[in-house]
Every structure is written in structure tokens, then in C-alpha cells.
C-alpha positions in Angstrom: 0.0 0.0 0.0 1.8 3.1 -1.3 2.3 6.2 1.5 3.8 9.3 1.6 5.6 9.7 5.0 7.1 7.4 7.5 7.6 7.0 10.5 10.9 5.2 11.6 11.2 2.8 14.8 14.8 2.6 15.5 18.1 4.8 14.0 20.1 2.0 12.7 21.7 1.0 9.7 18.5 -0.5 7.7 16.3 2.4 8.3 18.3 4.5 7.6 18.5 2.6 4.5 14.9 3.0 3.9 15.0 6.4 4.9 17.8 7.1 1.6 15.4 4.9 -0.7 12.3 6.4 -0.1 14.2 9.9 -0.9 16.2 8.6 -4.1 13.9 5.9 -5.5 10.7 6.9 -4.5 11.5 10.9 -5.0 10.2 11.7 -0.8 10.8 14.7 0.6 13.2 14.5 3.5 10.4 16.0 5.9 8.1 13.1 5.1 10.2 11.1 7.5 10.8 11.1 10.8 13.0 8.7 13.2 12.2 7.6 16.6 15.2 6.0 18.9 17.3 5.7 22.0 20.7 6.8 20.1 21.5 7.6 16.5 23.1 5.0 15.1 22.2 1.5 16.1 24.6 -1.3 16.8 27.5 0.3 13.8 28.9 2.4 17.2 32.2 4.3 17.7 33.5 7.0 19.0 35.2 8.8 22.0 34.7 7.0 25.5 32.9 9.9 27.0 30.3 10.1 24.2 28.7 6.8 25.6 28.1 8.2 28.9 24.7 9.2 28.1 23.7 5.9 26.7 20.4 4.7 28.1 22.1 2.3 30.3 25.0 4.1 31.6 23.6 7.3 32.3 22.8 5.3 35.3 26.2 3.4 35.6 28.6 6.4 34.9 32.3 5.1 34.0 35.1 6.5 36.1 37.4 6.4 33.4 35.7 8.5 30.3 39.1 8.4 28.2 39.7 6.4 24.9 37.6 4.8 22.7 34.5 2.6 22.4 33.3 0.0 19.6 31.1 -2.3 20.9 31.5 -4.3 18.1 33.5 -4.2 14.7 32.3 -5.1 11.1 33.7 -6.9 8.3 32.5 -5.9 5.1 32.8 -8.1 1.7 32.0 -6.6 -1.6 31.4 -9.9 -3.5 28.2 -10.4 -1.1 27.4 -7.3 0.2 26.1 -5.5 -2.9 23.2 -3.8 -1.0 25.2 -2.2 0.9 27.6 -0.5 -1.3 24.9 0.6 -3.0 23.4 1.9 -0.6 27.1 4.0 0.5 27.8 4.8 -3.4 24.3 7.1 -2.7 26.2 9.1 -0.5 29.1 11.4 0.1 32.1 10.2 2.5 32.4 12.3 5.6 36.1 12.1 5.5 37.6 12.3 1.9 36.2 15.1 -0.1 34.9 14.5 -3.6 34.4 10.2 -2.3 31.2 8.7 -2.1 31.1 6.9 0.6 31.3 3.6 -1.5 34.9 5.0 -3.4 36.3 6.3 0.3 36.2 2.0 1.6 36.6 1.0 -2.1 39.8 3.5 -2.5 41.4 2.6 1.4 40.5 -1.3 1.2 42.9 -1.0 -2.0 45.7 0.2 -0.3 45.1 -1.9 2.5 44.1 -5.7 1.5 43.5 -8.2 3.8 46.3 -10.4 4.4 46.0 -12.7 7.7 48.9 -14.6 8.6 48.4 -15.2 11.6 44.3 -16.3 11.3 45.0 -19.0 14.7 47.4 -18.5 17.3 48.4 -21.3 20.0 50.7 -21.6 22.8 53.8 -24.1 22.4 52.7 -24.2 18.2 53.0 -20.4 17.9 50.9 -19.8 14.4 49.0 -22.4 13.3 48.7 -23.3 9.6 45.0 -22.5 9.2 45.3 -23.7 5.4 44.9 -27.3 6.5 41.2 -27.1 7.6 41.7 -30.6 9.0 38.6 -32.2 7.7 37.6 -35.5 7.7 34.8 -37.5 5.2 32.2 -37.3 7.1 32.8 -33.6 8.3 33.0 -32.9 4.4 29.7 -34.8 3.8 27.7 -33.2 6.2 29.0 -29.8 4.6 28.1 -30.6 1.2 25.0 -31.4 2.6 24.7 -28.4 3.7 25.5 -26.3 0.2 23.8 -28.7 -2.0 20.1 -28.6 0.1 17.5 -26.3 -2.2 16.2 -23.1 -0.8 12.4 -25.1 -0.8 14.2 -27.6 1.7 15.1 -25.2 4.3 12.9 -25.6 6.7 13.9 -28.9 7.2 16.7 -27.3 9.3 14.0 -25.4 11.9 15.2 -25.6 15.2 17.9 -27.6 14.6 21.1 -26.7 16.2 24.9 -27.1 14.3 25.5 -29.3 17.6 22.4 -31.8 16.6 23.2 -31.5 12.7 26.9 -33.0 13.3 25.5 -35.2 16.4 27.3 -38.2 15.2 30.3 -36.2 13.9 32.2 -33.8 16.7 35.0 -34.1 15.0 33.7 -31.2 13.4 34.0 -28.9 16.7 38.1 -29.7 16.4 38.9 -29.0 13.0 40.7 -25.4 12.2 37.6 -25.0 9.6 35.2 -24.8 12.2 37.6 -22.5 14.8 38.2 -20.0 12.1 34.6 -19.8 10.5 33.0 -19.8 14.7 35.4 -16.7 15.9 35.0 -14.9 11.7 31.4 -15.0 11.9 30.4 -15.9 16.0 28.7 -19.1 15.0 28.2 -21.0 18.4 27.5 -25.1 18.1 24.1 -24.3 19.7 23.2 -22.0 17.4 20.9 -22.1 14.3 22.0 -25.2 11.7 19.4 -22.9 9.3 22.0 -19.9 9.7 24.7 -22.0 9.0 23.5 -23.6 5.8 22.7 -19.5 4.6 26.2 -18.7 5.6 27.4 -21.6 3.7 25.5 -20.7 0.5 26.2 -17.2 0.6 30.2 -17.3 1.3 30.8 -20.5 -0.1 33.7 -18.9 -1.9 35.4 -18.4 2.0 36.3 -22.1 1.8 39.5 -20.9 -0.4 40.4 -17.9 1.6 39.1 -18.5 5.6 42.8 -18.8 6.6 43.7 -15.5 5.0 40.4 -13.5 4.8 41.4 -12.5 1.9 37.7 -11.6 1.0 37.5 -9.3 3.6 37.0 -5.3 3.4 37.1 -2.7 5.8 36.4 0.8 5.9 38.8 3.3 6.6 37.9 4.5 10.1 35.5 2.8 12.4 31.9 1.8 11.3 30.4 4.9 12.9 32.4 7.6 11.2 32.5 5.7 8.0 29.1 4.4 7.7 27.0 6.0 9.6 27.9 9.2 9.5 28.0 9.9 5.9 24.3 8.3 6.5 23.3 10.7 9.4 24.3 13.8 7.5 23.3 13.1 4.4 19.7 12.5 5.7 19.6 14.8 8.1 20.9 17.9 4.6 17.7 16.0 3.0 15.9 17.5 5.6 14.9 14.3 8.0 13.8 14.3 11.8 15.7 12.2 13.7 14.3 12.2 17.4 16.6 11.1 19.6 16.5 9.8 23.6 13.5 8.0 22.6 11.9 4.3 23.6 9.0 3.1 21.6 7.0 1.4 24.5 3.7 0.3 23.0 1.4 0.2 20.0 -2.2 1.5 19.0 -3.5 -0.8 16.3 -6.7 -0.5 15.0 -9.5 -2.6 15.0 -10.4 -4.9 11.8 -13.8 -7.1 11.0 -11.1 -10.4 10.4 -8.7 -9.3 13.5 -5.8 -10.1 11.2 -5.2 -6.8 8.8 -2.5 -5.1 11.0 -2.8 -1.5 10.8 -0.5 0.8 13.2 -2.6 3.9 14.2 -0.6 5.2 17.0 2.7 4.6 19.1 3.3 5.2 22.9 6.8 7.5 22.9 8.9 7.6 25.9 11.3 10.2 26.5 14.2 9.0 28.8 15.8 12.2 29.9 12.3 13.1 32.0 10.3 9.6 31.6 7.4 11.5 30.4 5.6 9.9 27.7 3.5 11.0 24.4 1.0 9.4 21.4 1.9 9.5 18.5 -0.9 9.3 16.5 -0.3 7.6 12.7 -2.7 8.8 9.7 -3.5 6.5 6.8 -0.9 8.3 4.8 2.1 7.2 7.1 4.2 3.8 7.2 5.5 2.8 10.1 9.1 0.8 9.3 10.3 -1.1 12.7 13.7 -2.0 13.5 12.4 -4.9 15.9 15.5 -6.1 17.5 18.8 -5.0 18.4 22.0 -6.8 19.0 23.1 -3.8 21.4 20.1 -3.7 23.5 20.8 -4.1 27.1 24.6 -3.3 26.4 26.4 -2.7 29.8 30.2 -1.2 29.9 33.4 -1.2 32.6 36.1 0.5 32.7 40.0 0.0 33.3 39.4 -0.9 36.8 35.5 -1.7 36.6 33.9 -5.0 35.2 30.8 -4.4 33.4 27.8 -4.5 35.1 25.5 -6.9 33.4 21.8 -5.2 32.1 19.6 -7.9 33.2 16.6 -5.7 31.0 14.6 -7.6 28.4 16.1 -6.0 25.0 13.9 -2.4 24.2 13.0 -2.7 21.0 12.3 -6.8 21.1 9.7 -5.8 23.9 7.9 -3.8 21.5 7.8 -6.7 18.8 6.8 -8.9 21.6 3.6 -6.5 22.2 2.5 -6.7 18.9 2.9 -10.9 18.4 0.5 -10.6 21.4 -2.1 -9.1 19.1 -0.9 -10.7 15.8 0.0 -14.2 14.5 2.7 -14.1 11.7 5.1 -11.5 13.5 7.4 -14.4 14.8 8.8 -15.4 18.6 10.8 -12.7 19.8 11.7 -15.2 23.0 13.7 -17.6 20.5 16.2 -14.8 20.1 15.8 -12.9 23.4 15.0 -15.1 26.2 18.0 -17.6 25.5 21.0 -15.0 26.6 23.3 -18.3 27.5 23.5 -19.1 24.0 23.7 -15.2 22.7 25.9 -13.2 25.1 29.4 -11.9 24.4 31.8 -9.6 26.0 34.2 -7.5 23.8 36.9 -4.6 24.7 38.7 -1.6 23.3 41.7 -1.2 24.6 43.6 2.5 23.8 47.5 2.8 24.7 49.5 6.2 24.5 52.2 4.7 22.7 52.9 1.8 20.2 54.6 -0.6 22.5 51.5 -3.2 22.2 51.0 -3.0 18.5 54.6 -3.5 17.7 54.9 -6.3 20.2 51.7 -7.9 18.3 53.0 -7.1 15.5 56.4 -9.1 16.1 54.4 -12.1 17.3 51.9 -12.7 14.5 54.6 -11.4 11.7 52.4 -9.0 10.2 51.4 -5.4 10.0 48.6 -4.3 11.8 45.4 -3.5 9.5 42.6 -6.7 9.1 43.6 -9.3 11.1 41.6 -11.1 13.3 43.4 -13.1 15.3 41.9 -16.1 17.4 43.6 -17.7 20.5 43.4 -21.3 20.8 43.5 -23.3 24.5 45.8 -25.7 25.0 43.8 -27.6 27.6 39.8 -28.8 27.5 37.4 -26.0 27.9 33.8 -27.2 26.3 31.2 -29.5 28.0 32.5 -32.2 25.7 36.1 -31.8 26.7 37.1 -30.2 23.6 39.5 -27.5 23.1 38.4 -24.2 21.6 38.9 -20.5 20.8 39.7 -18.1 24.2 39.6 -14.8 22.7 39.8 -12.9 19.0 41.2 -10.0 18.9 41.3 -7.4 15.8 44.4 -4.7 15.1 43.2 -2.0 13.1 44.7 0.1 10.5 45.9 3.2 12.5 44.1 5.2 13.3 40.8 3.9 13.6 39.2 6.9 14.8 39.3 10.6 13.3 40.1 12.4 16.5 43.2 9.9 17.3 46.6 10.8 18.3 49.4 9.8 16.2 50.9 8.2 19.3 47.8 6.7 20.4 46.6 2.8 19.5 42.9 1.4 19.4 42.5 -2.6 19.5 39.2 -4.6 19.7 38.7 -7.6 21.0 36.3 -10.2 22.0 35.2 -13.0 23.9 32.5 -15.3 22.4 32.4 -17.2 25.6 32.1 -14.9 28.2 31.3 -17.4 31.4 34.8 -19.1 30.3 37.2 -18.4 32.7 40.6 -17.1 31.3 43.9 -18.8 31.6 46.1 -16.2 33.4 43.5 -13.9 35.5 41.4 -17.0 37.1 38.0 -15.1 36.7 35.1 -15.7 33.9 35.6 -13.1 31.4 32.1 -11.1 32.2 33.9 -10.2 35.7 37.1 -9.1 34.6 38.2 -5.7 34.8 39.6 -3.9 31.5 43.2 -4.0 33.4 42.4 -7.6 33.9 41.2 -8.1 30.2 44.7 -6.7 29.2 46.9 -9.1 31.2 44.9 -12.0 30.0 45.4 -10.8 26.2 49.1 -10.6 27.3 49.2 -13.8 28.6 48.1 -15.1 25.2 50.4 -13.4 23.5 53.4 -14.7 25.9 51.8 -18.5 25.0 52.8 -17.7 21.3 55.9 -15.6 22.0 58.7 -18.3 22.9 62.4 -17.4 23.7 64.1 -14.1 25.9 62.1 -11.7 24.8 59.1 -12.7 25.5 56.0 -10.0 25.7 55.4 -11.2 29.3 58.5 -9.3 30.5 57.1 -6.4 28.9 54.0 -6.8 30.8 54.3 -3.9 32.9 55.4 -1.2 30.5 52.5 -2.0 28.4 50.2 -1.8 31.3 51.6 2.0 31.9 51.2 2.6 28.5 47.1 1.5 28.8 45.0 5.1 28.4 41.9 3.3 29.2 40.2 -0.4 28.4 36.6 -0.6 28.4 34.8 -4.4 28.2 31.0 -4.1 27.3 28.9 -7.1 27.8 26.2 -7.4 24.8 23.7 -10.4 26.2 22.3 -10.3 23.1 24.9 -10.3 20.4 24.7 -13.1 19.1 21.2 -13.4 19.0 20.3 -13.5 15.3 22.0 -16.8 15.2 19.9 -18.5 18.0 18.3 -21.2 17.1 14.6 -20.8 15.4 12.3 -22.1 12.9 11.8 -19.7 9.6 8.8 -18.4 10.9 9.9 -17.3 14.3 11.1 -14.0 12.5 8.7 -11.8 10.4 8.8 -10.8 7.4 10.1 -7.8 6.1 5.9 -6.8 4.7 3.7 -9.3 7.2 0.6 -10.7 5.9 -2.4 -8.5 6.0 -0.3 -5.6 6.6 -1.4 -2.2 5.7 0.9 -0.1 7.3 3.8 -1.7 9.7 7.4 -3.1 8.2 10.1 -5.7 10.1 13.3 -4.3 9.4 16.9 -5.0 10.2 18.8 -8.9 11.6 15.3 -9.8 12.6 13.0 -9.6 10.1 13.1 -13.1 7.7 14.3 -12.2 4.1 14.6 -14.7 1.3 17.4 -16.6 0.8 19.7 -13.8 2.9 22.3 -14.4 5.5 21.6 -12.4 9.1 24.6 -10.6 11.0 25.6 -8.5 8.2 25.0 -4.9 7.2 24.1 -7.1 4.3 20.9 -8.1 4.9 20.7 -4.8 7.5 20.1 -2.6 4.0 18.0 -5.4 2.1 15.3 -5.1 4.5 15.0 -1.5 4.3 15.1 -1.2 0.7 12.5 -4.1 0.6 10.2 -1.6 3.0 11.2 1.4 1.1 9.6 0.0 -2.0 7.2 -1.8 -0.8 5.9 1.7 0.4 6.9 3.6 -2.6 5.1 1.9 -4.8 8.2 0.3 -6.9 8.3 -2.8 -8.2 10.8 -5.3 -6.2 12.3 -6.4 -9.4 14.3 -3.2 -9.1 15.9 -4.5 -6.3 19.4 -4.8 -6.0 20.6 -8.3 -8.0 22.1 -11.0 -5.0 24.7 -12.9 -6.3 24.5 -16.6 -6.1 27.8 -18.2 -5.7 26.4 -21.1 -4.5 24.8 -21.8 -8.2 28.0 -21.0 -9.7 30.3 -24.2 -11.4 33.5 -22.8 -10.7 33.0 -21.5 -7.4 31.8 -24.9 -5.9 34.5 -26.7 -7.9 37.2 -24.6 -5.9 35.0 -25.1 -2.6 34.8 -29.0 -3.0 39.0 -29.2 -3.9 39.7 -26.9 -0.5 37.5 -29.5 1.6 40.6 -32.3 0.8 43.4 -29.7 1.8 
């Protein structure tokens, strides 16, 4: 049903997505749309440590240390898959080089900087381990053909089954470098989503060649917020958008229909958070309402260098909404499979900042390579799953430097994560969720030292580098991991619901043919699926997906790197 305004649900990538389609494809005036959230930029975060004190959660948990930097999480970008998304940036102009859109600015760096991992899995007593040799066996390499060769129509064959139940009778899986590389690149879990899996596997099929070196990987040139967002945010807000900021949408208004299934949005409760006081927003028949209806950064919590964060025991904001309206409706999915499981979605991450380059050039000695798009992975050498298993510690990712714009030359930013955060580390005997940032720092140093044989070893170093520390700030997301939790297709809604006159699912919950979740990706599908759904254009002027996983070649090179 065609509109002509809208009302957005959320600040993050895919709206604002929409928000750029409904101005360029379906010719809107900026002032036709207005945004409704509790920051401005969603879950693609970055900036100065002090800017986050007024996050909804921490306004109420002040840090002690407001220095450094903050990403709660980092993005890896890939240009053979993600074609909505550098469409969507090659609409826009670069915040940071002049005359780039924002597409050329990542295109132009990513050139100059390729991706180059030597040094994809680290372990103590092997030092870097040849991640080239996946290690599988037959039957691993059976149940992943499987896996690329079921049809699209079969998918559902998969709902809710875990990765852990699909390889039951094969854990040799859960050993195999394959599966520690392609868990800590994309934050599968074995409990999560074999349905997931099986997209990821049909979508980056071509990583089977590469995984060791990530040689498909792109990055932008500063930090997802000041390259991605950004651009976005300014280029919207020139185009004349409201953005409404400090804002929780709490409830719904929905009007009343003869067949109680046509879902028609008619007004939404509006709470402001700097003075609780709360509003209706009425919605006319003219206006959309496009709903970002979960977020992998609700209920965030952060520390500080001598703080652990504090976890946010609060059901996620803006899946409390969705869950209000699947009490009403039907076909809007089970906002519970993805945030009332936080065992199975939680993980803790940290950016550390230094005052000098003693750290970087000490990581840079140990894993033999410059620092720009590395993600490096720490293996245990001792049992650590239920099953006895070894497994990945910690990740962590050097950035080209400087990742921020407002960096010192002297001054280092590195991210890192744990995708285990009830694990408890190997040199500071705590579970990673109650460890300080100090204490984050001298467990990512004993890893290091596990790697770093002979005199010099980076442990001796230890307490240099610990002077050199500005600040290190660990933020507990309980539901990062969420989109990979394990559900049936139809516990996420689709993008335009049935009987829907009025109300769009947007974002890494809202079910999209065929598309892979966790990805800015699928993040800008959904809005430009909303965007012209409202507009009135046909989808066939979508952006063309790629299917690598119909293409000869491509599966030929993935079936020879399963042997290697």
C-alpha cells in the first residue's frame, strides 16, 4: 500500500537505508520522515569513550574512566556479497575524503590496505598455526556438502535444529581449524541455528578458499560509525529528516479490523528518557510505520580499566515492542527464541587505547604482520567445552591506525572479544564477564606470551605496556549473538507481514529470502524491501544477490579446499 511519509522505529543501519530509498527511489521529501530512537546509530557504534556516557544504560552506571575509545563491536565488510550495501554508500558522500562517495572512500582505502592474515590462529607451544589445513575428515565434508547442495524449498527442514544436533554423530567437526576460524569470523556458536549456518554456507561459499587468510575481507577506513554512519546521518539529516533522539518506543495503538488479522499501526506510545514523560503518536492513513524490531546492542552494559561491566539484566527495548505486537498478531514471529535464551547469545568485547605503540609493535612481532585486518583467534591448550574439547579463548582485531578521526598519532585502538564470556581465562582465574579492563589486558598478554617463545618474550614487557594503557573498556552485549539463535523460519517476520497495511520488520530480525543475518548485508535489504514496498516500486528493481552457490567454478574450488 503506497504512503507518503514514515515513521521510523529505530536509528540504525536499515532504516536509515529506507530512509535514503524512499528519498532517491521513491523521490520523498526528506520531511516526510521522521525517526524515533534511543541513540542515532544502532549497533554500527564508535567514538570517544565519553560520548557513551549518556547511553540509556549508563547514564545510570557512569564510568570512572571517560578516556579512549568505544566499539562495541566491529564489522567486516565483503563486496562480492554485500552488494546492497555498497549501494546503498555509493548514494552518498564520504564524511572524510572530499569529492568520495562513501562507497569510493572504503573501495579507494580497502585498496591500499588488502587483507592479508597470517596469523588467522594462534596457540601456545605451536605459535601460528597453519590454518590452510582445515583438518577435515569424510564425514565432516559430507555433512558440509550437505549443507551447500540442500534447495532453498528444503530449508525448513533445518528449523530448530542446532549445528550441535546436525553433526550429532560427527564432533570431530568442533576440532577441525575449519570450524575455529569460520566460529570466531562470523560468532557461529554449536548451539546456534544449523538454518543460519547452511545460509552462511550458501552465501560465502567462496570463503572455503580464503578463511585462513580473509582474503575476502574489506574494511572501511575509520570505524563503522564515522565511515558508515555518519556519511548516512548527514546526508539524511541535509535532505531535511527528523531524527528524534532519547526515545523508547513502548507500546502500540493498532486498529480494529472485521477479520482481527489486517495489522494496521494507528498510534505509538513514545517515551522520552531524559524526563520519563511519555506521548501518542498518532499515525494517519498516509504514514508507514518501518520497525527495526530487534537489536544486537540492547541491554549493552560497559566497565572501565578498573571496573567489570555490570551486566543489564533488562529484556532487549526494541524486542519488547515486537513482543507487544505478536500478542495481538499471529505471523510476526517469537521474539523469546532470540531474546529469552541469553546463555547461547551473550558476548563480551573490549577496546583497549595505549599512549604509545609498544602493544601494536609487540603484536606485530608475534603474529609477523602489519597491523590493518587481522583477526586473530587464540586457541586453548587444555579442554574447555562441555565435551572436553579445546576451543577458541579470545579474538582480537588490530586495526589500520588510526581507527578513529580524532586519534593521536601516538595513540593505539584494538578490539577484541570473547565469544564465551562465562569461560574463565587462563592467566587472570575469573570468567571473562567479571574481569576488569586492566584484567582483560593481562589475560590478552598472557596469550600473546603463549605464542611468543624465547628471551624476549612479551610477558616481561607486561608492565610497560600496562603503563602505556590510556583506558580499556569491556562491554557485555547479552544479546549479540542473538540473530543466530536457534529458530524455525517463521519465528522471524517478514520484512511486509501478511495483512499488513501499514507496519514493516526491518533489520537482523525480520526473515528475508534466501539472505544471511549478521551482516550490514541483509541490514540494507530489509529496508530497501520496506522502502519500495511503500513507494510503490516494483521489487524487481531491487538490487541483483549474487548466487555463488549456483555457480560451477566456485563450488568446484570449494569442493577441492575441503581435501586440503
Amino acid at each position: 500500500m503506497v504512503k507518503t511519509k514514515a515513521v521510523m522505529i529505530g536509528a540504525g543501519l536499515a532504516n536509515m537505508a529506507a530512509a535514503v530509498y524512499l528519498i532517491q527511489e521513491g523521490h520523498w521529501r526528506g520531511d516526510q520522515i521522521t525517526f524515533y530512537g534511543i541513540d542515532m546509530h544502532g549497533s554500527n557504534d564508535g567514538g570517544e569513550a565519553h560520548d557513551f556516557t549518556d547511553e540509556y544504560w549508563n547514564k545510570n552506571h557512569p564510568l570512572d574512566n571517560q578516556t579512549g575509545y568505544v566499539a562495541r563491536g566491529g564489522r567486516m565488510l565483503n563486496y562480492r556479497t554485500y552488494v546492497d550495501l555498497m549501494d546503498l554508500l555509493d548514494r552518498i558522500p564520504s564524511t572524510t575524503e572530499p569529492g568520495m562517495t562513501a562507497a569510493e572512500d572504503t573501495r579507494d582505502f580497502d585498496a591500499h590496505h588488502r587483507t592479508f592474515d597470517k596469523a588467522r590462529l594462534l596457540q601456545g607451544g605451536k605459535g601460528i598455526i597453519d590454518g590452510g589445513k582445515l583438518g577435515l575428515n569424510n564425514k565432516d565434508r559430507v555433512l558440509l556438502s550437505k549443507l551447500v547442495l540442500m534447495p532453498d524449498d528444503e530449508e525448513t527442514k533445518l528449523d530448530n535444529v542446532t549445528i550441535a544436533e546436525y553433526f550429532k554423530d560427527d564432533p570431530h567437526m568442533f576440532q577441525t581449524n575449519f570450524w575455529y576460524m569460520w566460529e570466531t569470523t562470523f560468532a557461529f556458536r554449536v548451539e546456534s541455528s544449523a538454518q543460519e549456518l547452511r545460509r552462511y554456507m550458501h552465501q560465502m561459499i567462496y570463503e572455503f578458499t580464503q578463511i585462513e587468510h580473509l582474503v575476502g575481507v574489506n574494511r572501511t577506513r575509520y570505524n563503522q560509525f564515522e565511515s558508515m554512519m555518519l556519511p548516512l546521518i548527514n546526508h539524511l539529516k541535509g535532505q531535511g529528516v527528523t531524527f528524534i533522539g532519547n526515545r523508547i518506543v513502548t507500546d502500540w495503538e493498532f486498529a480494529d479490523s472485521p477479520m482481527q488479522d489486517e495489522i494496521t499501526v494507528t498510534g505509538i506510545h513514545v517515551k522520552n528518557t531524559t524526563d520519563d514523560t511519555e506521548e501518542l503518536v498518532l499515525i494517519d492513513d498516509d504514514t508507514a510505520v518501518i520497525f527495526t524490531n530487534g537489536s544486537i546492542t540492547d541491554s549493552t552494559s560497559m566497565g572501565d580499566y578498573n571496573t567489570p561491566a555490570v551486566e543489564n539484566m533488562e529484556y532487549g527495548i526494541s524486542a519488547a515492542l515486537w513482543k507487544k505486537a505478536t500478542e495481538r498478531f499471529y505471523n510476526l514471529g517469537t521474539p523469546d527464541k532470540f531474546f529469552n535464551d541469553r546463555k547461547n547469545s551473550e558476548w563480551t568485547s573490549f577496546t583497549l587505547t595505549t599512549k604509545n605503540h609498544l602493544l601494536l609493535n609487540e603484536i606485530t612481532r608475534i603474529t609477523t604482520q602489519m597491523p590493518g585486518n587481522a583477526l586473530n583467534s587464540f586457541l586453548s591448550t587444555t579442554p574447555i567445552t562441555k565435551l572436553g574439547q579445546k576451543d577458541v579463548n579470545m579474538s582480537i582485531v588490530v586495526h589500520h591506525q588510526p581507527h578513529f578521526t580524532t586519534q593521536k598519532p601516538n595513540e593505539t585502538v584494538i578490539w577484541g572479544y570473547f565469544l564465551y564470556p562465562r569461560r574463565t581465562g587462563e592467566f587472570v582465574h575469573k570468567q571473562y564477564i567479571k574481569m576488569t579492563g586492566k584484567e582483560m589486558a593481562q589475560e590478552l598478554i598472557g596469550q600473546l606470551s603463549k605464542v611468543d617463545p624465547g628471551p624476549d618474550n612479551i610477558k616481561h614487557k607486561e608492565a610497560e605496556i600496562l603503563d602505556s594503557i590510556i583506558n580499556n573498556i569491556p562491554v557485555h552485549m547479552p544479546y549479540a549473538s542473538a540473530l543466530f539463535n536457534n529458530r524455525a523460519k517463521t519465528d522471524r517476520p517478514e520484512v511486509i507481514p501478511a495483512h499488513s497495511t501499514n507496519l514493516a520488520f526491518t533489520g537482523e530480525f525480520a526473515e528475508q529470502p534466501y539472505q544471511m543475518i549478521f551482516t550490514e548485508q541483509s541490514a540494507v535489504r530489509s529496508g530497501e524491501i520496506a522502502a519500495y514496498h511503500f513507494a510503490g516500486i516494483s521489487m524487481d528493481h531491487l538490487v541483483k544477490t549474487p548466487r555463488y552457490d549456483k555457480d560451477p567454478k566456485t563450488l568446484l574450488k570449494a569442493t577441492r579446499r575441503m581435501f586440503s
